[in-house]
mmJSON file of the N, C-alpha and C atoms, coordinates in Angstrom:
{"data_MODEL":{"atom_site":{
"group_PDB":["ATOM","ATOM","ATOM","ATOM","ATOM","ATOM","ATOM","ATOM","ATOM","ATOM","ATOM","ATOM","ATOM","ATOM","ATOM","ATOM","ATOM","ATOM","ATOM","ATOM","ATOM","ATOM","ATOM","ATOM","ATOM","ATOM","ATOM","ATOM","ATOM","ATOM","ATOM","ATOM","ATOM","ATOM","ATOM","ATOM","ATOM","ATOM","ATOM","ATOM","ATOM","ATOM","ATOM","ATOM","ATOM","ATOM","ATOM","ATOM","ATOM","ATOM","ATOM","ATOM","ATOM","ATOM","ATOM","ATOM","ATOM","ATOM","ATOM","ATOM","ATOM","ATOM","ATOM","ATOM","ATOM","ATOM","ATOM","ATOM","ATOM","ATOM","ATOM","ATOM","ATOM","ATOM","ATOM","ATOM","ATOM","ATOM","ATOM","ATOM","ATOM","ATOM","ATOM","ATOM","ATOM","ATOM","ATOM","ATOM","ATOM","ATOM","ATOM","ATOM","ATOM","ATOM","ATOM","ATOM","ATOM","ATOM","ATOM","ATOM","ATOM","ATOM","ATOM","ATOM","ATOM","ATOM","ATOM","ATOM","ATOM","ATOM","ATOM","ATOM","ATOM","ATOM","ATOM","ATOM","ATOM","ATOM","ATOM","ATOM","ATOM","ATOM","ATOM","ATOM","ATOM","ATOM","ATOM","ATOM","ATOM","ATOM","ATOM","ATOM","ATOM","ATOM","ATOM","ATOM","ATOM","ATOM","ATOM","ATOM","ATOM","ATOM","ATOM","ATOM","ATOM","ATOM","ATOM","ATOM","ATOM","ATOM","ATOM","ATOM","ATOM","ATOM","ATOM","ATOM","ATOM","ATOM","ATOM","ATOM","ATOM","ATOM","ATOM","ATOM","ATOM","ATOM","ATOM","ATOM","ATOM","ATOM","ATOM","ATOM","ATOM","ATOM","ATOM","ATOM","ATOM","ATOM","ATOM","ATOM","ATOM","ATOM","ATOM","ATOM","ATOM","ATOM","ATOM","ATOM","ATOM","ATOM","ATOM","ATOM","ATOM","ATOM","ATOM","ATOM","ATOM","ATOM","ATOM","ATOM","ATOM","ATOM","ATOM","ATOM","ATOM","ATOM","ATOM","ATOM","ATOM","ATOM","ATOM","ATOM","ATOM"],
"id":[1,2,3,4,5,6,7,8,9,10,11,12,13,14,15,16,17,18,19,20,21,22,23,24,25,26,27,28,29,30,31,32,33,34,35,36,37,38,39,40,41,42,43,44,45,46,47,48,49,50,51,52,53,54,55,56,57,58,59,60,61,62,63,64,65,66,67,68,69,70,71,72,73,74,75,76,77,78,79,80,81,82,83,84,85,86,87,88,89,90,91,92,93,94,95,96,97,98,99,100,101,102,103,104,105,106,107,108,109,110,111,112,113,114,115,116,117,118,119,120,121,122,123,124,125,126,127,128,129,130,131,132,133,134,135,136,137,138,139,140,141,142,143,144,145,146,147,148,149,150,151,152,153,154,155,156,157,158,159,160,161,162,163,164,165,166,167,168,169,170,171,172,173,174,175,176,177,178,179,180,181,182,183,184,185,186,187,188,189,190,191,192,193,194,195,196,197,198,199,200,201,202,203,204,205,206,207,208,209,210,211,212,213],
"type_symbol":["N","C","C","N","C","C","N","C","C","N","C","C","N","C","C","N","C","C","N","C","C","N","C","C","N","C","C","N","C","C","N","C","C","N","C","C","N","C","C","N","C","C","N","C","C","N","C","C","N","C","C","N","C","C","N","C","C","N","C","C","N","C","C","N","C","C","N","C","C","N","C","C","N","C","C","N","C","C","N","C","C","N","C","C","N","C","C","N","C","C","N","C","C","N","C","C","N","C","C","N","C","C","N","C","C","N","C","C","N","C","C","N","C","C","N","C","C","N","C","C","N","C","C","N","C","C","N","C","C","N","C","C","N","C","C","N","C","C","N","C","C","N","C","C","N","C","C","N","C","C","N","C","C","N","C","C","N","C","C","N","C","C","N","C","C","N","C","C","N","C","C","N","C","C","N","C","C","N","C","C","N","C","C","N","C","C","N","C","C","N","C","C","N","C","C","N","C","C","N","C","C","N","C","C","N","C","C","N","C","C","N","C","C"],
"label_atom_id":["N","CA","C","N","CA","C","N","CA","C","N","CA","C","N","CA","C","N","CA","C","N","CA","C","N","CA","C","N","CA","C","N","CA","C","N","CA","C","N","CA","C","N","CA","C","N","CA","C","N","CA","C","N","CA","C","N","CA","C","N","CA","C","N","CA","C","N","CA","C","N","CA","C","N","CA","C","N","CA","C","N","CA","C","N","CA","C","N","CA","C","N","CA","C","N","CA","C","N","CA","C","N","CA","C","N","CA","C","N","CA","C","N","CA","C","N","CA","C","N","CA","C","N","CA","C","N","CA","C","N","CA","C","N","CA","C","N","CA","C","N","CA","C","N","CA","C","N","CA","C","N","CA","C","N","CA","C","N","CA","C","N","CA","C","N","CA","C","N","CA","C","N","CA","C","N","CA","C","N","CA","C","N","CA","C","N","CA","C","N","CA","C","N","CA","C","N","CA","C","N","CA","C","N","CA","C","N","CA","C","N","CA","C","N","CA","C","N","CA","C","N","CA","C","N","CA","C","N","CA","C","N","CA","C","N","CA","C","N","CA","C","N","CA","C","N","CA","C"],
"label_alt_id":[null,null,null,null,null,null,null,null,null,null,null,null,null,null,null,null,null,null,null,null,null,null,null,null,null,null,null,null,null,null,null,null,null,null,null,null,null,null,null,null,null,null,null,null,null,null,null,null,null,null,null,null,null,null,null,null,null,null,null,null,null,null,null,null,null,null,null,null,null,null,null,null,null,null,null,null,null,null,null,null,null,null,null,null,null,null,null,null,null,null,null,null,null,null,null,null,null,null,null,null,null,null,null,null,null,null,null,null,null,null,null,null,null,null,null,null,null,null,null,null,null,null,null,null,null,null,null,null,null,null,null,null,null,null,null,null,null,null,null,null,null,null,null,null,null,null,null,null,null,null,null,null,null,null,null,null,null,null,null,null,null,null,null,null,null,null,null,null,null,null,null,null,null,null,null,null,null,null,null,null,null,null,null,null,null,null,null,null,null,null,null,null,null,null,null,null,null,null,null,null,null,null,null,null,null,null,null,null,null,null,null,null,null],
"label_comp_id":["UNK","UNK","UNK","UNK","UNK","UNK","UNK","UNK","UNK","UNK","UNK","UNK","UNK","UNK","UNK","UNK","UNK","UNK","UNK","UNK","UNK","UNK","UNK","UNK","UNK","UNK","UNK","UNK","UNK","UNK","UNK","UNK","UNK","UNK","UNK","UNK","UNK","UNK","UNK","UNK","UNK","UNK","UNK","UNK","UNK","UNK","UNK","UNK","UNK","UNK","UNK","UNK","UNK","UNK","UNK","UNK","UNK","UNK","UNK","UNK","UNK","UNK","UNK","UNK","UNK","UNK","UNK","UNK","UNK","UNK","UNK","UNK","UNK","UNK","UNK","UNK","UNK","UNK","UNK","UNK","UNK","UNK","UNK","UNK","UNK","UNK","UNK","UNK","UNK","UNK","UNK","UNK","UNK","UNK","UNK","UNK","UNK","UNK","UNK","UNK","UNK","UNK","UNK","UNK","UNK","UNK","UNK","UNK","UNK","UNK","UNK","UNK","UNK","UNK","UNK","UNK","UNK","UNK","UNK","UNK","UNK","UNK","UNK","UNK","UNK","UNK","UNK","UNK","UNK","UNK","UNK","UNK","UNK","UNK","UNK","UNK","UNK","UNK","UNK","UNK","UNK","UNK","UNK","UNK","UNK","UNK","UNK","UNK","UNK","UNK","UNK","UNK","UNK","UNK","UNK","UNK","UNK","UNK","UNK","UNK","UNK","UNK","UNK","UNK","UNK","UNK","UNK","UNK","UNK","UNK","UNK","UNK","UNK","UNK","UNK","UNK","UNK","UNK","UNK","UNK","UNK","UNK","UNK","UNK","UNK","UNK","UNK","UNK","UNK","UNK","UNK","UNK","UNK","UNK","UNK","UNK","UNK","UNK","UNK","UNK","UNK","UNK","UNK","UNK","UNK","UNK","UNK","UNK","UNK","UNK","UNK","UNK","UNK"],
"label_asym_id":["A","A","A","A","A","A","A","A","A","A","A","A","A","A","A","A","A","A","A","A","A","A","A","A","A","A","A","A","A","A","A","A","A","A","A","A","A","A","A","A","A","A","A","A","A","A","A","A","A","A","A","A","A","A","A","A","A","A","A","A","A","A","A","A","A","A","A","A","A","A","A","A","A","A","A","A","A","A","A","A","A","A","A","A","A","A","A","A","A","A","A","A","A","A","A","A","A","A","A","A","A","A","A","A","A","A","A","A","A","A","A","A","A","A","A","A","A","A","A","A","A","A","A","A","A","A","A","A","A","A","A","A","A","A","A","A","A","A","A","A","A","A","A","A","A","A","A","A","A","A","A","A","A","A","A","A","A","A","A","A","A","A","A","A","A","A","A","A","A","A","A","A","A","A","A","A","A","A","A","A","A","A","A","A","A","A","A","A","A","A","A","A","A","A","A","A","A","A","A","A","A","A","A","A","A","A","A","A","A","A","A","A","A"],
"label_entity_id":["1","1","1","1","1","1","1","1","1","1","1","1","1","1","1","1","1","1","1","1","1","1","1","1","1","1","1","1","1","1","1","1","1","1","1","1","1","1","1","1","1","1","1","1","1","1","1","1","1","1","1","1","1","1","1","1","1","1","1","1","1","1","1","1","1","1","1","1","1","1","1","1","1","1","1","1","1","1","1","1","1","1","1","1","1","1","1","1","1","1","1","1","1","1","1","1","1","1","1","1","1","1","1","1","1","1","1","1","1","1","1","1","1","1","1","1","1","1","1","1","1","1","1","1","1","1","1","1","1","1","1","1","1","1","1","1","1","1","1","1","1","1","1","1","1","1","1","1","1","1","1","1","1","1","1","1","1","1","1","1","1","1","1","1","1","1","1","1","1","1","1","1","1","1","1","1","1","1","1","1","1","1","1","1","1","1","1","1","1","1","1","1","1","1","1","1","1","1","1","1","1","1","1","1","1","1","1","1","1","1","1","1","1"],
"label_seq_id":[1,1,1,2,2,2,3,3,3,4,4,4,5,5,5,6,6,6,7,7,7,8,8,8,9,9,9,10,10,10,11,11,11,12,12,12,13,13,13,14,14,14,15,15,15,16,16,16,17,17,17,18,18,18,19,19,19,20,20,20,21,21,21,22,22,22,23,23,23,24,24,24,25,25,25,26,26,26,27,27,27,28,28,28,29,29,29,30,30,30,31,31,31,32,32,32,33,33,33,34,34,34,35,35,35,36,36,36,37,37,37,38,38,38,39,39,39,40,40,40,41,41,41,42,42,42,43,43,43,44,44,44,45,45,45,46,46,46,47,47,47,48,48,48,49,49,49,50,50,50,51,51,51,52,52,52,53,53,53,54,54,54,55,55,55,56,56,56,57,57,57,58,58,58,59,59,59,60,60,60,61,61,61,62,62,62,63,63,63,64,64,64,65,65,65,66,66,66,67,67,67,68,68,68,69,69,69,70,70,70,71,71,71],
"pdbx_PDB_ins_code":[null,null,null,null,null,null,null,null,null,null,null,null,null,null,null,null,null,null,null,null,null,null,null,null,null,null,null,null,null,null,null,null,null,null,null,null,null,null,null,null,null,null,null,null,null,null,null,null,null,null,null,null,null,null,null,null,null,null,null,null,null,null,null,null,null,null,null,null,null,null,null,null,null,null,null,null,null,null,null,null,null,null,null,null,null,null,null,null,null,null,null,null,null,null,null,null,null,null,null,null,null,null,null,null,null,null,null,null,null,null,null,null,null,null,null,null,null,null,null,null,null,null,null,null,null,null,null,null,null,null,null,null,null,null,null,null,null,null,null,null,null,null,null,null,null,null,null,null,null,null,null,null,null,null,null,null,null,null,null,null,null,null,null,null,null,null,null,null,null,null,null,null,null,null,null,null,null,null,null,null,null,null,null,null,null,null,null,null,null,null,null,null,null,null,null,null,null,null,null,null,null,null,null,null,null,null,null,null,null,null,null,null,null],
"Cartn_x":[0.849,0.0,0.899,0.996,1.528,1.008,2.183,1.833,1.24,0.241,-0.635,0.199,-0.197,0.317,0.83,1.524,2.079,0.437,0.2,-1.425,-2.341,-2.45,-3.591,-2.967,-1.868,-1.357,-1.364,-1.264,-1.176,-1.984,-3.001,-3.848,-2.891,-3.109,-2.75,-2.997,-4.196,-4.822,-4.536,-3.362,-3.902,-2.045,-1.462,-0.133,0.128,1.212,0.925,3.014,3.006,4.028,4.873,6.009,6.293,7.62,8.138,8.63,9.759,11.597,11.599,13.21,13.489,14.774,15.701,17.105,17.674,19.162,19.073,20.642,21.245,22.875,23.752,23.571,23.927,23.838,24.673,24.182,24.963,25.537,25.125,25.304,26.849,27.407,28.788,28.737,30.28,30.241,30.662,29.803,29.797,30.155,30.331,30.978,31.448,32.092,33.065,34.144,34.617,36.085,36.005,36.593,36.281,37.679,36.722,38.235,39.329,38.493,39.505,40.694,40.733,41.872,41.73,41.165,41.538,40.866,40.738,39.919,39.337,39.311,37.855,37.568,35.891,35.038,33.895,34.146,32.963,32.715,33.49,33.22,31.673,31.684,30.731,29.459,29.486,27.915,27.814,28.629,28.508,28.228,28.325,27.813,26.386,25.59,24.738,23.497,24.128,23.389,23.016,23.747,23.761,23.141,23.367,22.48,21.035,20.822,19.651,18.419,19.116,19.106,18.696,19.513,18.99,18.245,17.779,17.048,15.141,15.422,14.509,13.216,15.105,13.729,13.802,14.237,13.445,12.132,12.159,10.916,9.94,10.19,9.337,8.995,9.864,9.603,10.236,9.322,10.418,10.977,12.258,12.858,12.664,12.249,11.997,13.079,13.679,14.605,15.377,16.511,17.323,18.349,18.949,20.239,21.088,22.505,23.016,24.339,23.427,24.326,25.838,26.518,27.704,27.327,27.71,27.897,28.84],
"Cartn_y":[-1.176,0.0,1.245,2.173,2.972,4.393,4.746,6.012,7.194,7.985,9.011,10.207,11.077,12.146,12.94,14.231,15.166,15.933,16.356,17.016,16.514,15.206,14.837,14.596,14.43,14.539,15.961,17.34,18.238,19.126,20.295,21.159,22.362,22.65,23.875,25.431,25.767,25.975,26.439,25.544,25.45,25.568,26.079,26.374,25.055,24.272,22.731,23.507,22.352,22.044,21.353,20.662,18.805,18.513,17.741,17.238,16.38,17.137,16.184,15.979,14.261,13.723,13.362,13.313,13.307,12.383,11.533,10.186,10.639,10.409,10.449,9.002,8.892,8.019,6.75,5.317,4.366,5.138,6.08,6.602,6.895,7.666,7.405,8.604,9.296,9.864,11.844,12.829,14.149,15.02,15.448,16.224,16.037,17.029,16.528,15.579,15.507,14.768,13.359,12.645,11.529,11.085,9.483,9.541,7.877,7.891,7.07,7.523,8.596,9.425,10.939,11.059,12.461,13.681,13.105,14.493,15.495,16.6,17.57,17.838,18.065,17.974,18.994,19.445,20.312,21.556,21.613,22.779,23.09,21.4,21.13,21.482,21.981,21.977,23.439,24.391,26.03,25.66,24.586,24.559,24.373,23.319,22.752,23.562,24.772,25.603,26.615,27.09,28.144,27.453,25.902,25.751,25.847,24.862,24.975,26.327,27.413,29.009,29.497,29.228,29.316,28.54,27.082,26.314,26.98,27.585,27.62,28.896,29.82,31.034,31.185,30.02,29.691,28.867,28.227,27.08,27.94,29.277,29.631,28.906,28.429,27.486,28.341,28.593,28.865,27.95,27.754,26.692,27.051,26.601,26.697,26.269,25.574,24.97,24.033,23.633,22.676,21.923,21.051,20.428,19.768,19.82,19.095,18.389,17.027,16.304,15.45,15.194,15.055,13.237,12.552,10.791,10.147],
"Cartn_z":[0.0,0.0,0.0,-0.741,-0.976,0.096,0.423,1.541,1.537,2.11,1.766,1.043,0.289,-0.466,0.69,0.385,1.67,1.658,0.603,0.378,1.26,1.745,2.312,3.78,4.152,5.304,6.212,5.424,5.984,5.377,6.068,5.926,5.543,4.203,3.953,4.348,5.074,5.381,6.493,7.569,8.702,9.328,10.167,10.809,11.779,10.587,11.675,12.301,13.067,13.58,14.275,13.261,13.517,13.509,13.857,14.759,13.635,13.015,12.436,12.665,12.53,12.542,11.671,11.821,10.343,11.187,9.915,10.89,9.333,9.844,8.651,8.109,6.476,6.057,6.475,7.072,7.657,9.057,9.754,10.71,10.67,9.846,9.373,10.763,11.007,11.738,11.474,11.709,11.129,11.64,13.106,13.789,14.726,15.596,16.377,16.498,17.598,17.35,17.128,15.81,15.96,16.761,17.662,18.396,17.353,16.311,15.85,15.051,14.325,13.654,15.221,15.872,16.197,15.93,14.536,13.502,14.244,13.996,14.791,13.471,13.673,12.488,12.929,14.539,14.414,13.697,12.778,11.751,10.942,10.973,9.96,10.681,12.334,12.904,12.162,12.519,11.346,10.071,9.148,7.889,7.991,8.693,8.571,9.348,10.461,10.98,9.687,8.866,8.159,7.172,6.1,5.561,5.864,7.256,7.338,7.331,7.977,7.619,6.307,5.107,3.946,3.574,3.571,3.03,3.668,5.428,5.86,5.199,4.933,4.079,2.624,2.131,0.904,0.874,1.629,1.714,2.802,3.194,4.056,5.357,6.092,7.17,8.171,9.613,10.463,11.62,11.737,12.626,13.977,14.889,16.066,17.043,16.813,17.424,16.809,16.936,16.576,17.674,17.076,17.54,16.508,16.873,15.882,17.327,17.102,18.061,17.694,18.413,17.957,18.808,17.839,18.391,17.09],
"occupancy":[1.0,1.0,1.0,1.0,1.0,1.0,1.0,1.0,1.0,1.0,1.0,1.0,1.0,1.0,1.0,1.0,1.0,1.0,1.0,1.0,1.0,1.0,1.0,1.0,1.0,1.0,1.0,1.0,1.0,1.0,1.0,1.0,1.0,1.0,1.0,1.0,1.0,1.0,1.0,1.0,1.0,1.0,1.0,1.0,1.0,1.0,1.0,1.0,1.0,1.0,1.0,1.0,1.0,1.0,1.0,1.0,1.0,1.0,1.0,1.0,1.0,1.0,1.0,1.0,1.0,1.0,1.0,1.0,1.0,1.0,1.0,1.0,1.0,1.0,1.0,1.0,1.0,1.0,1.0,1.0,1.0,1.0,1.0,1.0,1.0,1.0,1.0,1.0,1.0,1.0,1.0,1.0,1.0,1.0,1.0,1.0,1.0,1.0,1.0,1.0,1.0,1.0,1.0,1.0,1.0,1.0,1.0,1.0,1.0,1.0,1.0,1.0,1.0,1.0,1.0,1.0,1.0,1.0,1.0,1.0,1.0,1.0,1.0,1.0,1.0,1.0,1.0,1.0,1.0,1.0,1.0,1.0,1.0,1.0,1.0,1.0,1.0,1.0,1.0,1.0,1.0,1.0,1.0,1.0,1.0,1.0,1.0,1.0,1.0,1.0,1.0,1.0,1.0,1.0,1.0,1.0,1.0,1.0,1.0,1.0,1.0,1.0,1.0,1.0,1.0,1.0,1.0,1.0,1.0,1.0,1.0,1.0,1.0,1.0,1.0,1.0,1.0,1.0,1.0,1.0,1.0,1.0,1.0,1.0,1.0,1.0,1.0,1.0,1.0,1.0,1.0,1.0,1.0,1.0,1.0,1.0,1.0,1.0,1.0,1.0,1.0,1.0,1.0,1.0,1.0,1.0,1.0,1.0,1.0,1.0,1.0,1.0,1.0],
"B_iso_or_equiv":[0.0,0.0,0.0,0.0,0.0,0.0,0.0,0.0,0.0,0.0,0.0,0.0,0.0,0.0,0.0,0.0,0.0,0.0,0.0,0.0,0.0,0.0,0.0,0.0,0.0,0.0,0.0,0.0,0.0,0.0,0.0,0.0,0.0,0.0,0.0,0.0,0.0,0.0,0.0,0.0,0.0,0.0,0.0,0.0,0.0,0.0,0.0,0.0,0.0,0.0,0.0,0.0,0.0,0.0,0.0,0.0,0.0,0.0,0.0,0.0,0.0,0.0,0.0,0.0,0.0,0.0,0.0,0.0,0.0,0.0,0.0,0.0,0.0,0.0,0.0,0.0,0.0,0.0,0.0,0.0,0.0,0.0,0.0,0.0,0.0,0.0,0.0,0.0,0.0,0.0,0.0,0.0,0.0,0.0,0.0,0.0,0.0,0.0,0.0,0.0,0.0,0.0,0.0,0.0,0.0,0.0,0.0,0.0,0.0,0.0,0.0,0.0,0.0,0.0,0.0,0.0,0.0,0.0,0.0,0.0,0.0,0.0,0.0,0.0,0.0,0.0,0.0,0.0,0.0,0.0,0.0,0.0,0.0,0.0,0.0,0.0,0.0,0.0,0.0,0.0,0.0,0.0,0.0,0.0,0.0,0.0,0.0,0.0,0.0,0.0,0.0,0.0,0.0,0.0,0.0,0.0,0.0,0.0,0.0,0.0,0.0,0.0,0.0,0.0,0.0,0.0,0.0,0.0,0.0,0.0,0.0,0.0,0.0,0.0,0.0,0.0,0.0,0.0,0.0,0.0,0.0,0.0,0.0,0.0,0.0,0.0,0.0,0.0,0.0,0.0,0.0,0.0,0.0,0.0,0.0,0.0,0.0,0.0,0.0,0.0,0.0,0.0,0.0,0.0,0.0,0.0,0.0,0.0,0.0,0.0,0.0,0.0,0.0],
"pdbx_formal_charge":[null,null,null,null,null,null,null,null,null,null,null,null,null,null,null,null,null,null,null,null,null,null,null,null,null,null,null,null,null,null,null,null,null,null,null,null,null,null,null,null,null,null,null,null,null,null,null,null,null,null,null,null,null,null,null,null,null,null,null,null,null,null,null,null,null,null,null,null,null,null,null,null,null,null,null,null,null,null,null,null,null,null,null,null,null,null,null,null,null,null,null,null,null,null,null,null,null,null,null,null,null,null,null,null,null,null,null,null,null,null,null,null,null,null,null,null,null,null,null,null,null,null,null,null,null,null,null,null,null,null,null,null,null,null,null,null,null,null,null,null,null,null,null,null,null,null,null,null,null,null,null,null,null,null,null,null,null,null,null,null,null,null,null,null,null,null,null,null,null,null,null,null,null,null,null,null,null,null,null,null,null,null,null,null,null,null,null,null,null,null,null,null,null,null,null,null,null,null,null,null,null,null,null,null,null,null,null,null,null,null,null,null,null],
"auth_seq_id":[1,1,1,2,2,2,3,3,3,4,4,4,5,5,5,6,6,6,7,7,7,8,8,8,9,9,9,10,10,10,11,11,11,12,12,12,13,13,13,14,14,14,15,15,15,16,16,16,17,17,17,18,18,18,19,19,19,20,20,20,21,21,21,22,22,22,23,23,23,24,24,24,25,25,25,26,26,26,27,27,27,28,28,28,29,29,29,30,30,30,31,31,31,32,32,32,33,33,33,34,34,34,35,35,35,36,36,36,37,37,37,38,38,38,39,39,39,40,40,40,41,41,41,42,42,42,43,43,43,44,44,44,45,45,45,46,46,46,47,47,47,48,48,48,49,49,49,50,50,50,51,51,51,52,52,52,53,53,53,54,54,54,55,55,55,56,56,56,57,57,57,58,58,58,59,59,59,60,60,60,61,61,61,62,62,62,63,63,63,64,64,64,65,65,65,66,66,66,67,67,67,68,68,68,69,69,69,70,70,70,71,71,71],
"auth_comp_id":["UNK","UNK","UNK","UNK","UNK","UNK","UNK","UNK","UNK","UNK","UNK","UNK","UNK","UNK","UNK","UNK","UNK","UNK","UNK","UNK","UNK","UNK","UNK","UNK","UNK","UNK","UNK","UNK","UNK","UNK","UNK","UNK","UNK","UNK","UNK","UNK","UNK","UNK","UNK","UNK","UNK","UNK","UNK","UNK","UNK","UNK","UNK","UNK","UNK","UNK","UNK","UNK","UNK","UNK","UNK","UNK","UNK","UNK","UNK","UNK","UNK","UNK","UNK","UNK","UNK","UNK","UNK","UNK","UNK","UNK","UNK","UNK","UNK","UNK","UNK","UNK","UNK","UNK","UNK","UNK","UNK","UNK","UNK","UNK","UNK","UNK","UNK","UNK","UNK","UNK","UNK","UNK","UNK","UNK","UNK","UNK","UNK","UNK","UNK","UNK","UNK","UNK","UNK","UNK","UNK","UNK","UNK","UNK","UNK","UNK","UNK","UNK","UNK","UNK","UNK","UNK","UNK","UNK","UNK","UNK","UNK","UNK","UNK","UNK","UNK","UNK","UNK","UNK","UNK","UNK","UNK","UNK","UNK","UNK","UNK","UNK","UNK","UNK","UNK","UNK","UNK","UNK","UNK","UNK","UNK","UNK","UNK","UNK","UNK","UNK","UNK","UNK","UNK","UNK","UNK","UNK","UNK","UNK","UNK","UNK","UNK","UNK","UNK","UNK","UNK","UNK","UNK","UNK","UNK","UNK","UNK","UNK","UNK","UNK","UNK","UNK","UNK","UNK","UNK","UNK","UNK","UNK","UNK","UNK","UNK","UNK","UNK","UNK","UNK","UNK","UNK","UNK","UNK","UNK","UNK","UNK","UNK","UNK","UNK","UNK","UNK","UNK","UNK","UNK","UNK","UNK","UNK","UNK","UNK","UNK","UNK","UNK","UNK"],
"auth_asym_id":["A","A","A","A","A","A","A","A","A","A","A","A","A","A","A","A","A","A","A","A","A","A","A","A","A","A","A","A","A","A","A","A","A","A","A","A","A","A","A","A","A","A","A","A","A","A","A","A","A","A","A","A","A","A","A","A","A","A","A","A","A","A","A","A","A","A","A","A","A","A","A","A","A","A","A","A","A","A","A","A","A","A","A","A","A","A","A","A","A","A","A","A","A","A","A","A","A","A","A","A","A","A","A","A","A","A","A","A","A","A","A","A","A","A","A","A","A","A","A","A","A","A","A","A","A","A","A","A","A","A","A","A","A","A","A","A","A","A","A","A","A","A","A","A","A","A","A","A","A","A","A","A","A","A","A","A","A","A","A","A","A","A","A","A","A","A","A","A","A","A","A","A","A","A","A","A","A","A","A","A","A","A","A","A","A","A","A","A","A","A","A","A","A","A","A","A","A","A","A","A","A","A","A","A","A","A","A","A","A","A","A","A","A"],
"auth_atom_id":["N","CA","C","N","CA","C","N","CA","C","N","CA","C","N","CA","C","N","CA","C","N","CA","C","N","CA","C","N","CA","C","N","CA","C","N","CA","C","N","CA","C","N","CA","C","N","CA","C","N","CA","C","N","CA","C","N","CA","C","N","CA","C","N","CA","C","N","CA","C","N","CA","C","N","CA","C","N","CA","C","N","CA","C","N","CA","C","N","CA","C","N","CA","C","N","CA","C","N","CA","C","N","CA","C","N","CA","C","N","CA","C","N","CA","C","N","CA","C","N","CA","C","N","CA","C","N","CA","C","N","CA","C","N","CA","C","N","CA","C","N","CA","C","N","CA","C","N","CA","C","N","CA","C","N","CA","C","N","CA","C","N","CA","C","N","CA","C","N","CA","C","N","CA","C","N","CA","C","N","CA","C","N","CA","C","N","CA","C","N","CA","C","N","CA","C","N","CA","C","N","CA","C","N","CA","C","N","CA","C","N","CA","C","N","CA","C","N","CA","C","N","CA","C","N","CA","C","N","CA","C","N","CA","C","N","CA","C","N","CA","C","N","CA","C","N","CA","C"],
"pdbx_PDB_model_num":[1,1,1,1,1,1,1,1,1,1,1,1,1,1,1,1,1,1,1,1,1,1,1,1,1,1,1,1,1,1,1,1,1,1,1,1,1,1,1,1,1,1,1,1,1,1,1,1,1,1,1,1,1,1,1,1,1,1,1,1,1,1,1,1,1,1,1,1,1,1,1,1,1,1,1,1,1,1,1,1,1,1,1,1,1,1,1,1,1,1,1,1,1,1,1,1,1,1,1,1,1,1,1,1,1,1,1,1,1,1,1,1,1,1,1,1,1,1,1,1,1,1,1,1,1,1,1,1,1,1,1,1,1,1,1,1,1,1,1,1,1,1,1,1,1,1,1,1,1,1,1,1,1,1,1,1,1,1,1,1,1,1,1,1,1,1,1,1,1,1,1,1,1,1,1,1,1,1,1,1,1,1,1,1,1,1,1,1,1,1,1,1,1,1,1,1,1,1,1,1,1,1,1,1,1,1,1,1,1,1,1,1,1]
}}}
């Protein structure tokens, strides 16, 4: 059975607000220090803050909150 449209899931109409999660692919690992090389990588939480920033006021969405956890 194929999954409902986004159209019929959400009222256009209507100011929803939900709730959403995001895993790196194969849970590879994205910021902070990894401790198997050392690496520091938290650079990348300033990329992904600032993308999300632009993506938000193009799509007209406002972000309420975030996190970008380091594991």
């Amino acid at each position: 059975m194929p999954r409902p449209q986004r159209c019929e899931q959400f009222d256009s109409s209507e100011v929803g607000i939900v709730h959403v999660v995001q895993r790196c692919v194969r849970r590879a690992f994205l910021a902070g220090v990894d401790q198997a090389t050392g690496k520091d990588f938290s650079f990348r939480k300033e990329w992904i803050r600032r993308r999300m920033e632009a993506l938000a006021s193009v799509f007209a969405v406002d972000v309420l909150s975030y996190a970008v956890m380091v594991k």
